[in-house]
C-alpha positions as CSV (number, residue, x, y, z in Angstrom):
1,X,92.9,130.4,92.5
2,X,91.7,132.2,95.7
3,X,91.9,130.5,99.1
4,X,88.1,130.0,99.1
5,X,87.9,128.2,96.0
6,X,90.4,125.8,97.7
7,X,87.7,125.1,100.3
8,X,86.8,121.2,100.5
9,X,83.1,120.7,99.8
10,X,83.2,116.6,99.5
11,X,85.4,115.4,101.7
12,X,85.0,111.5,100.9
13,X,85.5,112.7,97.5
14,X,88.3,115.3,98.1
15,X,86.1,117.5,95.7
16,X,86.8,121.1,95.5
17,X,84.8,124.3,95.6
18,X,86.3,125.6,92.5
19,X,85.4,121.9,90.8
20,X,81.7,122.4,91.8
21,X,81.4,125.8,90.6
22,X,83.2,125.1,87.5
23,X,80.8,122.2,86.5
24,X,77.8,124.4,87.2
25,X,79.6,126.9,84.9
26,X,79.9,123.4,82.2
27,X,76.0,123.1,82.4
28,X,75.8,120.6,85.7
29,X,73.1,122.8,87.6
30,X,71.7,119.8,89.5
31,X,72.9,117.8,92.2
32,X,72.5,114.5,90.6
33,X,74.1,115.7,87.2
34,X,77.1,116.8,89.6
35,X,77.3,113.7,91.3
36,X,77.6,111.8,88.5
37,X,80.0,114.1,86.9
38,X,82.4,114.7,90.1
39,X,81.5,111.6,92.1
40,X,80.2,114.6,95.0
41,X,77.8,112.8,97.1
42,X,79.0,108.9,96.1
43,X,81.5,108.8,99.3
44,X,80.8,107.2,102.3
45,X,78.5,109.7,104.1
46,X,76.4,109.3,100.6
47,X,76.1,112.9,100.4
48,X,75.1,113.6,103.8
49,X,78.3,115.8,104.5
50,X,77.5,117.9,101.5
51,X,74.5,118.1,99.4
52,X,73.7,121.4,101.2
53,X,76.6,123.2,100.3
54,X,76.6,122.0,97.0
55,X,72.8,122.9,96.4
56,X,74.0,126.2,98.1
57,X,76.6,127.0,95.2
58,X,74.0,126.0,92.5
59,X,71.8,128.7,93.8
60,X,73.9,131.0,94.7
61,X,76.0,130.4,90.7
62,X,72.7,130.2,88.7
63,X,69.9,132.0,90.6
64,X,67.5,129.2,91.1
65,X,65.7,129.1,94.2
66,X,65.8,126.2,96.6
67,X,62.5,124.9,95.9
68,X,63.8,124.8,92.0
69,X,66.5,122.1,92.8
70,X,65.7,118.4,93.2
71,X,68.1,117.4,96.0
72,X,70.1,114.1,96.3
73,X,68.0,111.3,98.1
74,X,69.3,109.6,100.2
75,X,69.7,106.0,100.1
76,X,68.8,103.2,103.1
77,X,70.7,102.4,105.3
78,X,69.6,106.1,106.7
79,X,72.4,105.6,109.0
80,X,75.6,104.0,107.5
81,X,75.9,100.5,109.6
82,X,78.9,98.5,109.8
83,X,78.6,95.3,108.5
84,X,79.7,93.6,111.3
85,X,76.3,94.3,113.1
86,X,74.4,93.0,110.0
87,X,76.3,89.7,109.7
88,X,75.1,89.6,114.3
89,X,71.4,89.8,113.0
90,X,71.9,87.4,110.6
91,X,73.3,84.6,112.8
92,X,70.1,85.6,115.2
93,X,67.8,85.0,112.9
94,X,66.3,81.3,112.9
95,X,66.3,80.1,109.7
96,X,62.3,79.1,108.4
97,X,62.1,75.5,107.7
């Protein structure tokens, strides 16, 4: 295996080049289908590190345009928040009697 296929596309996931690009060779030409195949885009930045690059190695594997590739959505919170600020809010809040 070349150095470049030793590149680290997910890194929550520790997910390789070489793994993306051999699941788009198994058939996994979406971003979801790879997702839920290699777990790419289920770590803690929820794909925000590297849908990109992964819809960049779908295109640039299989020939689709951009356009032609649903991307991952991403999921609220937007912005990941600790849960430490959620449980402040909470004890803010007055509860409705």
């Amino acid at each position: 295996m070349d150095r470049d296929n030793e590149i680290i596309v997910c890194f929550c996931e520790d997910i390789t080049k070489a793994q993306i690009l051999e699941a788009i060779d198994e058939g996994y030409t979406e971003p979801k289908e790879i997702k839920g195949h290699l777990r790419a885009g289920m770590g803690e930045c929820e794909g925000r590190g590297c849908k990109l690059q992964i819809m960049q190695l779908i295109c640039q594997r299989t020939g689709k345009f951009p356009g032609d590739i649903i991307p991952l959505t991403v999921r609220p919170p937007i912005k990941p928040t600790p849960i430490g600020v959620l449980a402040k809010i909470a004890k803010q809040e007055k509860p409705m009697r």
